[in-house]
C-alpha positions as CSV (number, residue, x, y, z in Angstrom):
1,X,0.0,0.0,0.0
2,X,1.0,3.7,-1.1
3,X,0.7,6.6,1.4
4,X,-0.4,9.7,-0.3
5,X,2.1,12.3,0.3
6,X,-0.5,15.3,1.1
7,X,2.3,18.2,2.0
8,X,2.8,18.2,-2.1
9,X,-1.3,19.3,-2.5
10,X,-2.0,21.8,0.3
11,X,-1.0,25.3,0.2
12,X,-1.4,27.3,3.7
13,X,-3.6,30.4,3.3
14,X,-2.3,34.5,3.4
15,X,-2.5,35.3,6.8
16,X,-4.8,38.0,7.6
17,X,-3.7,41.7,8.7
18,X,-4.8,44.2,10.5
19,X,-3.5,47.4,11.6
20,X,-4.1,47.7,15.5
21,X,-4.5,50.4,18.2
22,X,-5.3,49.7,21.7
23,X,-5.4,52.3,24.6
24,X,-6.5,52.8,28.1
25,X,-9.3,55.2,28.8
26,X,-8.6,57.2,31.5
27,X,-11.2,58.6,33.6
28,X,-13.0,55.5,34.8
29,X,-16.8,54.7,33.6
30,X,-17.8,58.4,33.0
31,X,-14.8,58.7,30.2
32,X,-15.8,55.2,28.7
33,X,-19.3,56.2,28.7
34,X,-18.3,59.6,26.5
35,X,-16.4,57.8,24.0
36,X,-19.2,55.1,24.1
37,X,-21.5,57.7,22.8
38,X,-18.5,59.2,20.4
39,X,-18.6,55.4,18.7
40,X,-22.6,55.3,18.6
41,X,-22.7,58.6,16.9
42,X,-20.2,57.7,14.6
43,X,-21.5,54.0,13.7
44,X,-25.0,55.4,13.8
45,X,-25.5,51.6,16.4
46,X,-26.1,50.9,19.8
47,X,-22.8,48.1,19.3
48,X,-23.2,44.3,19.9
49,X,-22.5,43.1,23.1
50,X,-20.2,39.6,22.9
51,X,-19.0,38.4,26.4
52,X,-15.0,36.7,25.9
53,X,-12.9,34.3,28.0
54,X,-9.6,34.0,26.4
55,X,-7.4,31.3,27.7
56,X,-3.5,32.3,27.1
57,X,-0.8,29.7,25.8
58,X,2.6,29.0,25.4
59,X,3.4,29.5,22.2
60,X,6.6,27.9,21.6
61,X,7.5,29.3,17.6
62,X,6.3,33.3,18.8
63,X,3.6,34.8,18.4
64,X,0.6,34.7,20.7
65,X,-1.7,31.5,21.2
66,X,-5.6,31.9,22.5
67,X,-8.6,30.2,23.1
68,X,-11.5,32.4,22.7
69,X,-14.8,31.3,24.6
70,X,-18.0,33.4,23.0
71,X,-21.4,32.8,24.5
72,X,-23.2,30.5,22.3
73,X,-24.8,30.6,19.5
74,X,-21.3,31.9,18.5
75,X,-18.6,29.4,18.1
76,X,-15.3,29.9,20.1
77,X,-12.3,30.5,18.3
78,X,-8.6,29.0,17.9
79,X,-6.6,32.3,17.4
80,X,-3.2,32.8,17.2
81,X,-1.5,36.4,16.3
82,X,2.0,38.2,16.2
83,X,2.5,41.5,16.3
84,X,5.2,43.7,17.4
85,X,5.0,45.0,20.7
86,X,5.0,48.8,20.5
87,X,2.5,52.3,21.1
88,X,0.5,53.3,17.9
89,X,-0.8,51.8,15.1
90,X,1.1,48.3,14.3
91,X,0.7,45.6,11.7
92,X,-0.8,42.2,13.4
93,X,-0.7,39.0,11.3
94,X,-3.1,36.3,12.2
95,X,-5.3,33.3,11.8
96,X,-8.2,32.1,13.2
97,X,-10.9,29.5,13.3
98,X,-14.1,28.1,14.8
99,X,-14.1,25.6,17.2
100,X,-17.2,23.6,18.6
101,X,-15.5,21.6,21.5
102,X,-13.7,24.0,23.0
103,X,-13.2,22.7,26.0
104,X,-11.6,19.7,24.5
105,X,-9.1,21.9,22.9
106,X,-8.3,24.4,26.2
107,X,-7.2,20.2,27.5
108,X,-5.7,19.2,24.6
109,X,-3.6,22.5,24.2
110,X,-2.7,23.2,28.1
111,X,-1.5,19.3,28.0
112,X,0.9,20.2,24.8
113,X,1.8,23.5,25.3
114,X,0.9,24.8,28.7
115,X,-1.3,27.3,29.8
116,X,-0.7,30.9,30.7
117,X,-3.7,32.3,32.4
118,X,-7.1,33.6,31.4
119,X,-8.3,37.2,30.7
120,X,-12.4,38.0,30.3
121,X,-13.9,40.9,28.8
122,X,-17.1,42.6,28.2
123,X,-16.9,44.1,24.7
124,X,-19.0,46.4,22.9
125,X,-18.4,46.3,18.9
126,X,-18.8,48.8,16.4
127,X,-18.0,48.7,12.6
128,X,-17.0,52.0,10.8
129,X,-16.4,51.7,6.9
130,X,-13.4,48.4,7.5
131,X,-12.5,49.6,11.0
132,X,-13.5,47.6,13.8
133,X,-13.9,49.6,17.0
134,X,-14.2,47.6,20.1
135,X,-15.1,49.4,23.8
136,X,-13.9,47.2,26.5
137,X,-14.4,46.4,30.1
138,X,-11.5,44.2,31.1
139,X,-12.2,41.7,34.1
140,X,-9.4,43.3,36.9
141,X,-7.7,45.9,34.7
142,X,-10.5,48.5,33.7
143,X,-11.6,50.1,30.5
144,X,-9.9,50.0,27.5
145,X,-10.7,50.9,24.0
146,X,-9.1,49.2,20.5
147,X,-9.0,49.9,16.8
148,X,-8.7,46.7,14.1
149,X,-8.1,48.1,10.7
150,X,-9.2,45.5,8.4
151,X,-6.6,45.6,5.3
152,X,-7.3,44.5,2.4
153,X,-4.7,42.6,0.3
154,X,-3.6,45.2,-1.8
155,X,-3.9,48.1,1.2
156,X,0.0,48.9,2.8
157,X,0.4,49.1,6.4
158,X,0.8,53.0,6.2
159,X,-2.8,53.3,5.0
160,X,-4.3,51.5,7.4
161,X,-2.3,53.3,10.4
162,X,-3.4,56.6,8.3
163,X,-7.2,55.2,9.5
164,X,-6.0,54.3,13.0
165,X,-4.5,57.6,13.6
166,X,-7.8,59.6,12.0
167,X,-9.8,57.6,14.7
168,X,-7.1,58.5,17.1
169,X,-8.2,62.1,17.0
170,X,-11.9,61.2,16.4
171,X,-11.8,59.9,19.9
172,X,-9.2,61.5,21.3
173,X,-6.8,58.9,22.4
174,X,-3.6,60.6,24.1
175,X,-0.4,59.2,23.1
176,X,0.2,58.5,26.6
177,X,-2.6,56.1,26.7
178,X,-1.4,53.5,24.0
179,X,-0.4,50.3,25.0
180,X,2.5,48.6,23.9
181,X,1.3,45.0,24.2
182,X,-2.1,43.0,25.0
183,X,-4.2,43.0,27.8
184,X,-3.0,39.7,29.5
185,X,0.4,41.5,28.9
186,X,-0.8,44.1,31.3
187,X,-3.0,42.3,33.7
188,X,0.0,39.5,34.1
189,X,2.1,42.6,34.7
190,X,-0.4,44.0,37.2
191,X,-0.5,47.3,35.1
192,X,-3.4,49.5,34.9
């Protein structure tokens, strides 16, 4: 018997990019509640509520490695992502996909890789023209706000950080209140 060599016949797909932003609001809930209302005027929506538990990994190669729990009907989500660690609007590369037995995965992946905590959110998304503009309340680390800048294949990263920076100034996010890295960065750091 012949084993098919299948490495010859698949091709791995473009990663997806995104240009990102994410900054702390200052101010506690009246300051969230101003740019709430700054993100409903400009979406012309209320936002969709979608309640996440993301459970952190060790990922070995790079890169960052989560589970994503969504309340159903939504599947969760395998997501992994790399992206360079700095303020502003950066490039982010990654992949995703649905998965319907999550928490066979979270056991399968914490046996193989380890497990490197949880973070949970309350998230309020908003779509502008290919932006999408999510209002957070992080579990022990406060409010936060973030930009994802859809690209499309043939945008550069310098137009999509030209969007980012625009909404920036739309909501007026002080340069001082960009974070460098993600939120389980900052909570495992005890930041705030």
């Amino acid at each position: 018997k012949q084993i098919a060599n299948m490495s010859s016949t698949t091709t791995s797909p473009p990663d997806e990019r995104n240009v990102e932003i994410k900054a702390r609001i200052p101010g506690g809930p009246e300051e969230f509640e101003r740019r709430l209302e700054v993100a409903k005027k400009l979406t012309g929506a209320e936002g969709e509520l979608i309640v996440q538990r993301d459970v952190f990994f060790n990922s070995p190669q790079g890169g960052r490695l989560k589970l994503r729990y969504l309340q159903a009907p939504a599947l969760s989500q395998l997501v992994f992502y790399d992206r360079p660690d700095e303020a502003g609007p950066k490039l982010s590369k990654f992949n995703k996909i649905e998965v319907d037995e999550p928490a066979v995965l979270e056991k399968i992946l914490s046996q193989s890789n380890g497990t490197l905590g949880v973070l949970a959110k309350r998230r309020l998304l908003f779509l502008h023209k290919q932006t999408r503009i999510h209002m957070d309340d992080v579990q022990d680390l406060g409010h936060y706000m973030e930009f994802e800048v859809c690209l499309e294949p043939e945008q550069t990263l310098e137009q999509g950080q030209t969007i980012a920076e625009d909404l920036c100034r739309t909501f007026n996010i002080a340069d001082a209140d960009l974070m460098t890295g993600s939120y389980f960065d900052a909570l495992t750091k005890g930041q705030k």
